[in-house]
Every structure is written in C-alpha cells, then in structure tokens.
C-alpha positions in Angstrom: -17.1 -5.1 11.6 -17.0 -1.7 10.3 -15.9 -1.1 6.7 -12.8 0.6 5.3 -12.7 3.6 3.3 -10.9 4.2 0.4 -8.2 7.2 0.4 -8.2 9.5 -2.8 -5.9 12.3 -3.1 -6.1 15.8 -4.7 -3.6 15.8 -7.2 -2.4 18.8 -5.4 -2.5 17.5 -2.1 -0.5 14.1 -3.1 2.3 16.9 -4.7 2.1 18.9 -1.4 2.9 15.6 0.7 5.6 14.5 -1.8 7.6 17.7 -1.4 7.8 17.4 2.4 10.8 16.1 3.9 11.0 11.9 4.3 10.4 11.8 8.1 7.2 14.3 7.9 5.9 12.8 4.8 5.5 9.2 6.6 4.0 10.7 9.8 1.6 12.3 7.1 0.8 9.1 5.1 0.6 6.9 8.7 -1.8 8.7 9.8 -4.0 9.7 6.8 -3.4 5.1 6.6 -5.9 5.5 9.6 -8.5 7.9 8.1 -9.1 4.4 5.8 -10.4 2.5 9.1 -11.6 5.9 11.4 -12.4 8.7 8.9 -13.1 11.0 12.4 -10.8 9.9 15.0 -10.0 11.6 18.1 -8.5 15.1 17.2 -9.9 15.4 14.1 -11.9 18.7 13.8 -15.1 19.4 11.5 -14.4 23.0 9.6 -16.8 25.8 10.1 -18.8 27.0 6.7 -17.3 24.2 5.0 -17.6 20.2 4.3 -13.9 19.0 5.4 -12.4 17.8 8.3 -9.2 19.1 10.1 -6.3 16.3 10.8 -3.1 17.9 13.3 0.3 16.2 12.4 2.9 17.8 14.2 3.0 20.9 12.5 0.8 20.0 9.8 -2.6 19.9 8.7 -4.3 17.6 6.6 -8.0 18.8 4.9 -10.1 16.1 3.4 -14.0 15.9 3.1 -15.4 12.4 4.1 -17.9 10.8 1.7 -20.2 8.5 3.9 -22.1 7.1 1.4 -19.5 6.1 -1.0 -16.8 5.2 2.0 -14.2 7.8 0.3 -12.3 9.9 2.3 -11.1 12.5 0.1 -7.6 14.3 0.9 -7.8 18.0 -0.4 -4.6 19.7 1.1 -1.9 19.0 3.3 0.3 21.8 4.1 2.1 23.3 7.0 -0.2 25.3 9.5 1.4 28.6 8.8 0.4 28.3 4.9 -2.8 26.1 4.4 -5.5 28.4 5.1 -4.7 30.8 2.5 
C-alpha cells in the first residue's frame, strides 16, 4: 500500500485559491485532494531550473515541490496561466 502525503499550503497559495470563484476553487482543491495519494500523476510536469512540479486545471496551474522523504507535498502557487509565472 503506498502511503499518503500530507498537503501544506503557502499561505499565499491557500489566499490565491480562496479568491477564485466557487466552481474553480473545488476543481482546484479535488484535484490537489489527489496529489495526497499520487504526488506525480499523469499530466503533471517537473519545472525546468527549479524543484516544483506543474499541475493543469482548466485554466489553471498549481506549483508545489514534493518532499519524498517527509511525504509533504507542498502547494506554492495557484494562479491562472496568464499570471503565475511572473
């Protein structure tokens, strides 16, 4: 059985992914739920120059690092793909 990792947010990502509207905000949350069980699943891209991973939702992207030893995967920013990689 493989273990579960444990979700932290950046306190700027979790204010980011509050301010979205309802019916983006729980496509975000369902499917950073499933970064707990597959912290790399199919789609998910590894950044160039950089430790974080890449999540598409819809329009949106979700950057988070993944912390193998400690099973934390750690959400940095979630944003719309037009703004988040200023």
């Amino acid at each position: 059985m493989n273990a579960r990792y444990q979700v932290v947010f950046d306190r700027r990502a979790e204010k980011s992914l509050k301010s979205l509207p309802g019916s983006e905000q729980r496509r975000i949350e369902n499917a950073i739920d499933g970064l707990a069980i597959n912290p790399r699943p199919n789609g998910a891209i590894k950044m160039t120059g950089v430790p974080s991973w890449r999540l598409r939702v819809g329009d949106y992207r979700v950057i988070y690092d993944v912390h193998d030893k400690v099973l934390t995967v750690l959400v940095l920013k979630i944003g719309h793909r037009r703004e988040i990689y200023r």
